[in-house]
N, C-alpha and C positions, 0 to 999 in steps of 0.2 A: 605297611607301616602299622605297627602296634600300639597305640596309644596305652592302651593298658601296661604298658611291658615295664613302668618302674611309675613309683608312686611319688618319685622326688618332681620338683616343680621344673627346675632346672631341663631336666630330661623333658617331661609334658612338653614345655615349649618349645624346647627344638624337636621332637615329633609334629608339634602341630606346625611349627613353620615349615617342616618339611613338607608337612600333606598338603601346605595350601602351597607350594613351590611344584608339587606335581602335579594339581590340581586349579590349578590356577583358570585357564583357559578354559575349566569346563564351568568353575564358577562365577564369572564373568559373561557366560554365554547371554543373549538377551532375546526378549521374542516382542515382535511388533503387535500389538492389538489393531486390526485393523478397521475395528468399529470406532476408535476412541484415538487411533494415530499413534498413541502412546508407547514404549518403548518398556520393559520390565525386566528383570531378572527372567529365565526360565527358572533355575532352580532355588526362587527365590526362598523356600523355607530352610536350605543350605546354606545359604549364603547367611541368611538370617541366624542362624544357628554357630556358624563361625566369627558371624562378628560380634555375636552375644558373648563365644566364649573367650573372644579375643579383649574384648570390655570388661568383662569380669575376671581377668586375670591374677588381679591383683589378692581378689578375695577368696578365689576355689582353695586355696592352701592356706586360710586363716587357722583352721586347724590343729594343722602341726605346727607354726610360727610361736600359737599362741597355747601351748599345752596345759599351761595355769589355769584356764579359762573350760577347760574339760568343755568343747565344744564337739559334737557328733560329726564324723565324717559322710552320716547320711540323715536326710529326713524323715526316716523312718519313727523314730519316736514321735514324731510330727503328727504323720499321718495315721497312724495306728493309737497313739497315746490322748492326741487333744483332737485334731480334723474329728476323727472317726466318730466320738461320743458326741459331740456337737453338733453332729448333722444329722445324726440320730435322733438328738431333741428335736429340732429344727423341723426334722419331717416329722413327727409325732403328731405336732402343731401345725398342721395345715395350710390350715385358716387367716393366717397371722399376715397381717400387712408388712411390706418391708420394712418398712423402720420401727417397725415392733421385732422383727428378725432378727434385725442390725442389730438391737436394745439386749436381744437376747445373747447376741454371741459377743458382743461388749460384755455384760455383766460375766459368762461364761468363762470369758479369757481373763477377768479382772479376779473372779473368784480361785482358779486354776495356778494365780500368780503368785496366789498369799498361800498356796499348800506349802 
């Protein structure tokens, strides 16, 4: 199954309903801990991971719903654009208590906002 194979929402979801329809059994598996009795996911970051994107369904195609709104289809301006110089500063300044951090990447984002 191709999740990749079309960019329409439509499509995504019956791919993803399909994968967890042939997948089902293995993501449900569970493993006993037997220090603690307890009972868990085996592949619990799997599982974690489909029902995050089963949760956020509604929002992974804000996107193209919303074209007005020229919103990125990835976070890459994110990361390279505002993260990257920000944490740049951040470690420059060492020394800096947390909530001198936080102060710093508030004012950062507040400054960033008004460009």
């Amino acid at each position: 199954m191709d999740l990749n194979s079309g960019t329409n929402e439509t499509i995504f979801i019956k791919n993803l309903d399909t994968w967890y329809k042939i997948h089902k059994n293995f993501l449900v598996e569970k493993t006993l801990n037997e220090l603690t009795g307890k009972e868990s996911f085996t592949h619990a970051k799997l599982v974690s991971t489909y029902r995050s994107l089963r949760t956020n369904l509604p929002y992974l195609f804000t996107y193209k719903k919303h074209k007005h709104l020229v919103i990125h289809n990835t976070t890459n301006s994110l990361d390279g654009g505002v993260f990257s110089p920000m944490k740049m500063l951040i470690k420059i300044h060492r020394g800096l208590s947390k909530s001198l951090k936080l102060k710093m990447v508030d004012d950062y984002l507040v400054r960033d906002k008004k460009k």
